[in-house]
ChimeraX commands (.cxc) that place a marker at each C-alpha (Angstrom):
marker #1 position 82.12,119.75,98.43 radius 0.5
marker #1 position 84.43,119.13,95.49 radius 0.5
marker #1 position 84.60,116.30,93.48 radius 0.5
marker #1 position 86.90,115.05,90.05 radius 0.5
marker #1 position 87.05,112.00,88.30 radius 0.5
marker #1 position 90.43,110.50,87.99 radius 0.5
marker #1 position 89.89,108.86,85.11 radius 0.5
marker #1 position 89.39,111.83,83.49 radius 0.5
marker #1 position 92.91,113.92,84.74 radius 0.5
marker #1 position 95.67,114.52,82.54 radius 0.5
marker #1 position 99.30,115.56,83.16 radius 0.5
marker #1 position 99.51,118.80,85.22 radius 0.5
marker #1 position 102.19,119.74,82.53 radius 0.5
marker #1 position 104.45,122.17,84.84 radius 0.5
marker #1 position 104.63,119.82,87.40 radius 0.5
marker #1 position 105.52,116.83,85.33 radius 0.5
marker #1 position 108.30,119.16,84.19 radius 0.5
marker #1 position 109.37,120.06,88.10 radius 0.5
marker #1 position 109.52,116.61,88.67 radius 0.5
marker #1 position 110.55,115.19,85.82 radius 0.5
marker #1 position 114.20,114.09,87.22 radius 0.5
marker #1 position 112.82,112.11,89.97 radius 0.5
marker #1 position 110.81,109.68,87.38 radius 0.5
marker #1 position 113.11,106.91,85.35 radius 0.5
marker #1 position 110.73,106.19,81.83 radius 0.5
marker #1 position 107.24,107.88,81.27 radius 0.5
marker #1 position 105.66,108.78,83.71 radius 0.5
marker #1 position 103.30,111.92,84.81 radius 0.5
marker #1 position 101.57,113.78,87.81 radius 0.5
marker #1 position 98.45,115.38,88.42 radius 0.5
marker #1 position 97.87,117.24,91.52 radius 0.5
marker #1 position 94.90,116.42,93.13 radius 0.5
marker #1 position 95.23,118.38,96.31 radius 0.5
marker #1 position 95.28,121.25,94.00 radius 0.5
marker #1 position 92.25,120.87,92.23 radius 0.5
marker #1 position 90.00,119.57,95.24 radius 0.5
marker #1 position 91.61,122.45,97.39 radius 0.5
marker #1 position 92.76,120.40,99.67 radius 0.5
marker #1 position 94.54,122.23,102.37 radius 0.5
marker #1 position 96.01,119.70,104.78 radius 0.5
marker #1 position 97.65,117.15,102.68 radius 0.5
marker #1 position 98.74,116.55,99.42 radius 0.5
marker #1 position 97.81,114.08,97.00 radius 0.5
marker #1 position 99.00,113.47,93.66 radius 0.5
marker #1 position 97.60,110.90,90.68 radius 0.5
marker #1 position 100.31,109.14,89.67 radius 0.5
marker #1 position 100.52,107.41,86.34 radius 0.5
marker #1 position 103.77,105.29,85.23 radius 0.5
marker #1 position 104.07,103.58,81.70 radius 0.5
marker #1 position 105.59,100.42,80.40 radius 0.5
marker #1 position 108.09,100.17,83.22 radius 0.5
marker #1 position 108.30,103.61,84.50 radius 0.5
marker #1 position 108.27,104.07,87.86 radius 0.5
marker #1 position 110.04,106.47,90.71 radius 0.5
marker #1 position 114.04,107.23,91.80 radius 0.5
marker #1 position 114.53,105.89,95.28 radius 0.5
marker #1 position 113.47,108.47,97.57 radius 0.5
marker #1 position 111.85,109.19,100.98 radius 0.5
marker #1 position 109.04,111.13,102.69 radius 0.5
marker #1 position 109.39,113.17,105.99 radius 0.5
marker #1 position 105.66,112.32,106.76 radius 0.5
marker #1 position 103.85,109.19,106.13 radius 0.5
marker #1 position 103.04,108.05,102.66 radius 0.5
marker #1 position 99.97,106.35,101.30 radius 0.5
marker #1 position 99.20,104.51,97.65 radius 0.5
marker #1 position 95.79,104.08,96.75 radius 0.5
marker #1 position 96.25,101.34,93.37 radius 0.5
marker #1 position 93.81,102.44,91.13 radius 0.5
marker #1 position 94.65,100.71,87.65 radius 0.5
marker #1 position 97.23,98.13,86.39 radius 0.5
marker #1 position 100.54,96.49,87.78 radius 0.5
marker #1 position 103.24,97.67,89.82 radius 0.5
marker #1 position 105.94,97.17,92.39 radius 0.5
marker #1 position 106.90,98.94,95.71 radius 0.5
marker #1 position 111.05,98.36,96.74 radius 0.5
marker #1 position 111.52,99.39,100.24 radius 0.5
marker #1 position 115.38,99.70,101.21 radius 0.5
marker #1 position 117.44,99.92,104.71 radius 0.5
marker #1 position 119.75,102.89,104.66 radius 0.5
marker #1 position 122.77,103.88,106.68 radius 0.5
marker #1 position 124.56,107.21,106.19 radius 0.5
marker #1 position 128.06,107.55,104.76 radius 0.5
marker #1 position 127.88,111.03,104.68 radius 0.5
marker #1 position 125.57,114.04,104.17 radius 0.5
marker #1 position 124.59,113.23,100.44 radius 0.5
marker #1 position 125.24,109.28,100.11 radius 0.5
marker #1 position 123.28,106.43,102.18 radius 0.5
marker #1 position 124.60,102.86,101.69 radius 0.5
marker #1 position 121.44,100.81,100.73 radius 0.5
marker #1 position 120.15,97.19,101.06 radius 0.5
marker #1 position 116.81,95.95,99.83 radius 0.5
marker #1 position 114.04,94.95,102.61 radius 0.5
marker #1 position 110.99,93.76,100.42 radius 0.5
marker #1 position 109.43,94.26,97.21 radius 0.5
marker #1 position 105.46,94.01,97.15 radius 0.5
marker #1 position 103.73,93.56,93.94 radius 0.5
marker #1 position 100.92,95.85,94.07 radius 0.5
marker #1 position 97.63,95.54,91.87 radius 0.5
marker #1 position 94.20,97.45,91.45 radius 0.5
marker #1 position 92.51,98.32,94.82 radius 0.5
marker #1 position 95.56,97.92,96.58 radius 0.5
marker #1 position 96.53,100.22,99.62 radius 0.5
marker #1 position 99.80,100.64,100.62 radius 0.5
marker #1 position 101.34,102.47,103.66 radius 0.5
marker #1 position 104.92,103.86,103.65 radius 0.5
marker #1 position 105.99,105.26,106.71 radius 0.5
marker #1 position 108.23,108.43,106.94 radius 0.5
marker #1 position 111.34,108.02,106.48 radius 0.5
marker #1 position 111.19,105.25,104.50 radius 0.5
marker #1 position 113.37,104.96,101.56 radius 0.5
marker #1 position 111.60,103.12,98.61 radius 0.5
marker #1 position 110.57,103.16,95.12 radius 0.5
marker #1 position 107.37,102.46,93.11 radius 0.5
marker #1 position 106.23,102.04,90.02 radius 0.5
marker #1 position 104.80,100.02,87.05 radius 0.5
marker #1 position 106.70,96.65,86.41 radius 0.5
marker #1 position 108.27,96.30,83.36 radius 0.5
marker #1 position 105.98,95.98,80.34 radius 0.5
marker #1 position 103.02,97.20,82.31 radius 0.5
marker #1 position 101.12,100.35,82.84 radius 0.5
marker #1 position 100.07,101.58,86.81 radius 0.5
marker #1 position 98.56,104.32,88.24 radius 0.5
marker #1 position 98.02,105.17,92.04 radius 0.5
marker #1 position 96.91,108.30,94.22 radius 0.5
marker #1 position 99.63,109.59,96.31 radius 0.5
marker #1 position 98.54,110.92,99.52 radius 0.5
marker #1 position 101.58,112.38,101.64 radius 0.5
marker #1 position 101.03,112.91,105.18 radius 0.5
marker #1 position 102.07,116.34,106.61 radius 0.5
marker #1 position 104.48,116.78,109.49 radius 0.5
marker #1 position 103.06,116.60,113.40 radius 0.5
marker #1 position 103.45,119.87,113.00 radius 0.5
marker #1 position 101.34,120.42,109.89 radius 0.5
marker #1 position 103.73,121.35,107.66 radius 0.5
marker #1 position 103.85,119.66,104.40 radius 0.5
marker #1 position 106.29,116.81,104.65 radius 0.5
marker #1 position 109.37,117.22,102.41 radius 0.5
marker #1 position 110.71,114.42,99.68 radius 0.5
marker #1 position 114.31,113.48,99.71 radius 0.5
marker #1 position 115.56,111.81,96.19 radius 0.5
marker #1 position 118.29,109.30,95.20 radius 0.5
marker #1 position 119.90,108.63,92.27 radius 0.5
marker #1 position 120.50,104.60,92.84 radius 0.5
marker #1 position 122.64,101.72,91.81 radius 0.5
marker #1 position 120.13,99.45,93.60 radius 0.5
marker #1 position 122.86,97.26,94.71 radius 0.5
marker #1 position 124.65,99.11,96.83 radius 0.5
marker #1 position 124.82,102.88,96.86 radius 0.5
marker #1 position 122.59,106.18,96.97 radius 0.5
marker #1 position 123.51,109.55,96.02 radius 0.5
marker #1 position 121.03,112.44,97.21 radius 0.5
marker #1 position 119.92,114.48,94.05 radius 0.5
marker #1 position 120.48,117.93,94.42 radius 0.5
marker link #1:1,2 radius 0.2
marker link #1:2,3 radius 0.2
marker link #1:3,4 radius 0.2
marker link #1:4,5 radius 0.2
marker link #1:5,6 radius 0.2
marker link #1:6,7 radius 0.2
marker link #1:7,8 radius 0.2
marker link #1:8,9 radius 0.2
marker link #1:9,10 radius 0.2
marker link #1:10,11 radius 0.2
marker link #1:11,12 radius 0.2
marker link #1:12,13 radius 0.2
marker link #1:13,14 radius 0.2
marker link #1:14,15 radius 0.2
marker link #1:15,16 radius 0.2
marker link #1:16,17 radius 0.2
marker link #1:17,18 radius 0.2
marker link #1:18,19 radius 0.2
marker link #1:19,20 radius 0.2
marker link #1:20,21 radius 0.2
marker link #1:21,22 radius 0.2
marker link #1:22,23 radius 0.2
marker link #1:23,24 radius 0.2
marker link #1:24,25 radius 0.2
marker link #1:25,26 radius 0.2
marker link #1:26,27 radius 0.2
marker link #1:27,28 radius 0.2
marker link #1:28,29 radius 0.2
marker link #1:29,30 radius 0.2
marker link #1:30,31 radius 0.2
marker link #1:31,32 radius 0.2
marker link #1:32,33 radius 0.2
marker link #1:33,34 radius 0.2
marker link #1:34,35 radius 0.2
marker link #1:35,36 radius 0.2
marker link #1:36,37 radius 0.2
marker link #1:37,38 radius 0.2
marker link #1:38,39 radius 0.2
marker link #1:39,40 radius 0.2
marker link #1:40,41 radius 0.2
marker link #1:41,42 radius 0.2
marker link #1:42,43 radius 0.2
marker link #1:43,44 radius 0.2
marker link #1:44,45 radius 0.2
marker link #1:45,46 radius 0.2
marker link #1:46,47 radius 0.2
marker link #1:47,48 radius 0.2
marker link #1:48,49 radius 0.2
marker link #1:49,50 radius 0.2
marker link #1:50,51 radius 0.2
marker link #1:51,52 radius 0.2
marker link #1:52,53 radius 0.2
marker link #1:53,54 radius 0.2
marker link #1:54,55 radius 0.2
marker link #1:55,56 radius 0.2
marker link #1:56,57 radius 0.2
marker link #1:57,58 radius 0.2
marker link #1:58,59 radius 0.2
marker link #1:59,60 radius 0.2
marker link #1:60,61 radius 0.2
marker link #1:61,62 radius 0.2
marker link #1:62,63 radius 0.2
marker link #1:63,64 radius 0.2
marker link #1:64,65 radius 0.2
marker link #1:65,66 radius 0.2
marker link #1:66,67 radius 0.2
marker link #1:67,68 radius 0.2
marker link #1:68,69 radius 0.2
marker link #1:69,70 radius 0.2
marker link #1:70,71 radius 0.2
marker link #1:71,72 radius 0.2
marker link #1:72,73 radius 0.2
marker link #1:73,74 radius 0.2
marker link #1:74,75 radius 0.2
marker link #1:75,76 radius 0.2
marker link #1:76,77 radius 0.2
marker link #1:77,78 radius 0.2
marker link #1:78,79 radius 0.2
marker link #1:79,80 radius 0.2
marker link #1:80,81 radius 0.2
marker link #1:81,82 radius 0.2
marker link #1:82,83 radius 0.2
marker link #1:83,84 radius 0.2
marker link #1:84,85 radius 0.2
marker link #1:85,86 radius 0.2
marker link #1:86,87 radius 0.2
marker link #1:87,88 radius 0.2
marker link #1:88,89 radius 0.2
marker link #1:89,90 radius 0.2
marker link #1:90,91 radius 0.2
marker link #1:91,92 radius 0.2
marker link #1:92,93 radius 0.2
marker link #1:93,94 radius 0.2
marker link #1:94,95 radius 0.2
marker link #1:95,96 radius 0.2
marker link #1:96,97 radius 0.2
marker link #1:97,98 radius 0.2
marker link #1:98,99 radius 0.2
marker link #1:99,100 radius 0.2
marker link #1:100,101 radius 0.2
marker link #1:101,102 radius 0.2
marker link #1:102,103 radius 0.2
marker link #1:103,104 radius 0.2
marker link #1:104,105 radius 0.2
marker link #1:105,106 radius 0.2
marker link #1:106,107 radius 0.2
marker link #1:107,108 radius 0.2
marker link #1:108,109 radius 0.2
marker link #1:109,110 radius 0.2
marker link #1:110,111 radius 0.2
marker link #1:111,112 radius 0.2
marker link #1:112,113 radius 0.2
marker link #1:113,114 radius 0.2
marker link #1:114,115 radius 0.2
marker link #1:115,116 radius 0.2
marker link #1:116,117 radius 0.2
marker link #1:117,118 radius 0.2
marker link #1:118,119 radius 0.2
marker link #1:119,120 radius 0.2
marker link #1:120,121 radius 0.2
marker link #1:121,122 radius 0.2
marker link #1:122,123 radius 0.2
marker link #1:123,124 radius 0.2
marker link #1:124,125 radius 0.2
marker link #1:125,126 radius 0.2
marker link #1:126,127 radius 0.2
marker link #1:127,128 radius 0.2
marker link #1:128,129 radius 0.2
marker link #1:129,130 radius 0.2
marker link #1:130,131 radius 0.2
marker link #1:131,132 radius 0.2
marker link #1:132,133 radius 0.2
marker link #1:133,134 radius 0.2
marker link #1:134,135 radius 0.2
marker link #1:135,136 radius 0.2
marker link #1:136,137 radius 0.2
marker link #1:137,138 radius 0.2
marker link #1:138,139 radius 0.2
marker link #1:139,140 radius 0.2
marker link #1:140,141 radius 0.2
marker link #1:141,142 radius 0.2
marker link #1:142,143 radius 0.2
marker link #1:143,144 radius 0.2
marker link #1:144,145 radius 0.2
marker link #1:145,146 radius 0.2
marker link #1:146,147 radius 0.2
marker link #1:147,148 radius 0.2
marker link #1:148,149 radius 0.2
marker link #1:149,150 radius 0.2
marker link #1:150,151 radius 0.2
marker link #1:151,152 radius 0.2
marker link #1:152,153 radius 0.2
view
């Protein structure tokens, strides 16, 4: 059995770096899946300051947050593709989301999440592999949030 604390993590610094274009304000990663060895799913500690929170994006498998400090906000959207690289977006719901909250984000789902402005937030990320165990891939947005999404390449 392994075991971490997570309020003991810091930034995984090369990932943070990877990843850094899919974050709007501070934010930073540390990959828990990694350091537990965890082979069939990945999960991530997420931690977003003053504001920060995600692009607009989506998961090929499932997606689950685990709130484990502060104040945030998940944005889920309806899309419709124009084309190969731009989906035409309209919000669904925004849910405030607070300590001890658990959210579930099913694939395919385009959404963002993050700390609302002001506040700090951190969650665990746990994405849900494929059916056919393969580790589910992220698609990312750059957004208007009005009307428009353009796939980030």
């Amino acid at each position: 059995m392994q075991k971490i604390n997570t309020k003991k993590l810091r930034p995984d610094t090369s990932l943070v770096k990877s990843k850094k274009r899919y974050f709007v304000g501070d934010a930073w990663l540390s990959d828990i899946s990694v350091k537990l060895q965890i082979k069939g799913e990945k999960a991530y500690l997420a931690n977003f300051n003053n504001g920060a929170r995600t692009k607009v994006h989506y998961h090929q498998g499932g997606q689950i947050l685990v709130v484990t400090r502060g104040q945030g906000m998940l944005v889920i959207y309806k899309k419709a593709n124009i084309n190969k690289d731009t989906v035409k977006i309209r919000k669904l719901s925004q849910t405030s989301l607070g300590e001890g909250d658990v959210a579930f984000i099913p694939k395919n789902t385009l959404h963002w999440h993050g700390a609302l402005k002001g506040k700090n937030f951190t969650h665990i990320a746990l994405n849900i592999f494929t059916e056919k165990a393969k580790e589910a891939e992220t698609l990312w947005y750059e957004s208007d949030f009005v009307s428009y999404a353009t796939k980030i390449k």
